[in-house]
C-alpha positions, 0 to 999 in steps of 0.5 A: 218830896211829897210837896213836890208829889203834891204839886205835879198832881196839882199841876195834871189835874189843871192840865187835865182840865185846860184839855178837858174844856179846850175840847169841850170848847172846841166842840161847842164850836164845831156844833154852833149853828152858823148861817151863810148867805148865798145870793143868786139871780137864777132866772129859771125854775129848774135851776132853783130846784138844782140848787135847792136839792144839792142844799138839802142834802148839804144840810142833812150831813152838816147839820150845824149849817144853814144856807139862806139863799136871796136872789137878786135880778140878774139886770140890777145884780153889779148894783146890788153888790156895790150896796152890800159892800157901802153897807158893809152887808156882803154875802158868804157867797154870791153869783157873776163872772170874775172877768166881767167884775174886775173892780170888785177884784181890784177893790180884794172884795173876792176871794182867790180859789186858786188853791182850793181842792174844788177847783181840780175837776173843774173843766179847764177852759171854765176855770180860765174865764174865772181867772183875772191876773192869775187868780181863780175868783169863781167856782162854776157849777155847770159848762153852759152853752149858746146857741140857736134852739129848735123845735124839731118837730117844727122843722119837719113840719115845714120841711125846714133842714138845720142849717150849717153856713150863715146864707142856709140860716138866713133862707131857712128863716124866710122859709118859716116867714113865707109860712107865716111863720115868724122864725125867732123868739125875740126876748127884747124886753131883757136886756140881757137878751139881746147881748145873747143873741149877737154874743151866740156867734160873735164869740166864736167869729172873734176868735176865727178872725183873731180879734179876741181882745176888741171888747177889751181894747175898746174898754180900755185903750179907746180903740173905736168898735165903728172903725173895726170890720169886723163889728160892722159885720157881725151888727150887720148879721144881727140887724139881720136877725132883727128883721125876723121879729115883730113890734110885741117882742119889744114886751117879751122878757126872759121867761115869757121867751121860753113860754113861748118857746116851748109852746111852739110859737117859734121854731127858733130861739138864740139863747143859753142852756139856761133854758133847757130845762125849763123847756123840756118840763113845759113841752116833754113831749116836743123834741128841741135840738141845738145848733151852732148860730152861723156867722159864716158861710164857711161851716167850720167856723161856725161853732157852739158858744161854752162858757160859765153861767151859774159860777159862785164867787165867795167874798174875801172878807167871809165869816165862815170860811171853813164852812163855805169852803165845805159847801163849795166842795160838796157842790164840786162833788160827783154826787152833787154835780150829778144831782144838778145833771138830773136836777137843773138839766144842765152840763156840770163842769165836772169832768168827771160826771157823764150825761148819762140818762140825762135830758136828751136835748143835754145829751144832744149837745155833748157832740160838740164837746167831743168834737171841739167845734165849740168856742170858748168864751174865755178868750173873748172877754167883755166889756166889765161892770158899768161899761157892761151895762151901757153897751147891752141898754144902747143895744136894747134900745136899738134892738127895739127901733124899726128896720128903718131906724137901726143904723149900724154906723150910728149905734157902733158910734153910740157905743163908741161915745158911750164908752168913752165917757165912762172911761173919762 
């Protein structure tokens, strides 16, 4: 009997201490520092300082976890990922729009956020532009918005009023010319710049005219954009746009843009939410406003451009998977999202979070919302991944020619041949 007592004490003291050192173990794992890599192509300053901001206050109650944040340029992002993965390098998480990087989803190298408990804040129509075949592959941060931005006080000046039909728009552009005052800011030196220009209007005029899949259809089933009425007209608007600029915009990049901007060289600037904040820091004492690009000179089909902007996407094959989903869900955080309301001075997706106090120019936008008069680019998708990059380099390049050199037969026929031969 007392072996058999001897033994079962035996046995407690072992299992006492097996459950000791689990814990102590599981301890010393909760506590072991991890590093997670965020990469991004954040153009503007504010932005940075959004995200910095909702980083440093991450970290200060995780304090086993390190964010180290890369960036990237956002025209040569498709091409560094695909060297991250020939390297076997990829980040825990990393920036883009699921729909235009199907291949990467196809190839399993993102992760399905289908059921994370971040997503349900998230504004519904933003979640749908991250969904490819049923699968959430992006958290978004913010509701971003295009449109025409402009100098209030510029508009006054010259005695100019907001235009609501596409005939108003284009008079009030030659009211500014005939003042010697060139209308648009004109980034043609960043090639996305010229696809934001012509995607301001052409989203909300594909889905008026019920043509919502003609990016798709030419990627994919080889419909020609030069046989479709629709692309003539919207490039015939945009050859419009172009004949308000001048041969030095051809230089004019992204941040020279906004300079520019909001210096008051131009009353106009046809662009993204992006950069209001960056605006509004270098001109707070200018009053900026928005309006719908008219594409027609039926008012109501003229309507704000909503869609994702900064969206973080998380690689399939992360390391630290509780650890990114915890940073992802403090993102998803009123405090957070409030933090980049007040920080990046942008629209958080969170539904939950008002503009309350916010930038007034963010404020002036949330109309829109509340009215519906917004198109949601989720139901007109783009051309994805290298058949992206083709279309918006010949665009760059035919924004650039003179009025006398674009063709817009020859550049749809452009587009056409090179589409093709990528699809080959």
């Amino acid at each position: 009997m007392r072996k058999v007592v001897v033994l079962l004490l035996a046995l407690l003291v072992a299992t006492s201490l097996f459950a000791q050192g689990a814990a102590e173990s599981s301890s010393a794992s909760a506590d072991k520092p991890v590093t997670l890599r965020l990469v991004h192509y954040m153009g503007e300053q504010t932005k940075r300082d959004g995200l910095d901001a909702m980083i440093a206050k991450f970290e200060e109650t995780h304090p086993n976890v390190k964010v180290d944040i890369e960036v990237v340029n956002s025209t040569q992002y498709i091409a560094a990922y695909k060297n991250y993965i020939a390297a076997d390098e990829m980040p825990d998480l990393l920036f883009g729009k699921p729909q235009n990087m199907t291949e990467f989803i196809q190839g399993g190298y993102f992760k399905d956020l289908s059921g994370e408990d971040y997503m349900k804040n998230v504004l519904g129509l933003l979640k749908e532009e991250c969904t490819v075949n049923g699968g959430i592959y992006g958290f978004p941060i913010d509701a971003q918005v295009k449109g025409v931005f402009y100098n209030k006080d510029m508009f006054k000046q010259y005695g100019v009023e907001v235009p609501q039909t596409r005939d108003e728009f284009f008079a009030a552009c030659d009211k500014f010319q005939a003042a010697g005052v060139l209308p648009i800011i004109h980034p043609l030196n960043f090639i996305h710049g010229c696809f934001h220009e012509l995607d301001a209007f052409f989203t909300a005029m594909a889905i008026a005219k019920g043509d919502t899949h003609v990016w798709m259809d030419s990627q994919n089933n080889g419909k020609k954009l030069a046989e479709n009425p629709m692309m003539v007209e919207a490039f015939e608007i945009y050859n419009k746009l172009l004949s308000y600029k001048d041969p030095g915009d051809t230089a004019i990049d992204q941040p020279q843009g906004i300079q520019n901007f909001a210096a008051g060289k131009r009353p106009m600037y046809i662009n993204g939410g992006w950069l209001i904040g960056d605006v509004t820091a270098a001109a707070p004492n200018t009053e900026f406003g928005l309006f719908p690009m008219p594409w027609s000179n039926n008012a109501e089909e003229n309507k704000v451009w909503v869609g994702i902007d900064d969206c973080f996407i998380v690689a399939a094959n992360t390391k630290h998977p509780q650890e990114v989903h915890d940073l992802l869900a403090y993102f998803a955080s009123d405090e957070a999202s409030l933090t980049w309301v007040q920080k990046a001075k942008l629209m958080t997706s969170n539904v939950n979070v008002a503009l309350d106090g916010a930038n007034p120019l963010l404020q002036s936008i949330k109309p829109f919302f509340d009215s519906g008069k917004i198109a949601a680019k989720a139901y007109v998708p783009d051309y994805t991944s290298q058949f992206s990059t083709a279309f918006r380099q010949t665009l760059q390049a035919w924004c650039a020619l003179s009025a006398e050199e674009r063709s817009v037969d020859k550049l749809l026929t452009e587009i056409d041949s090179e589409i093709a031969n990528i699809r080959k």
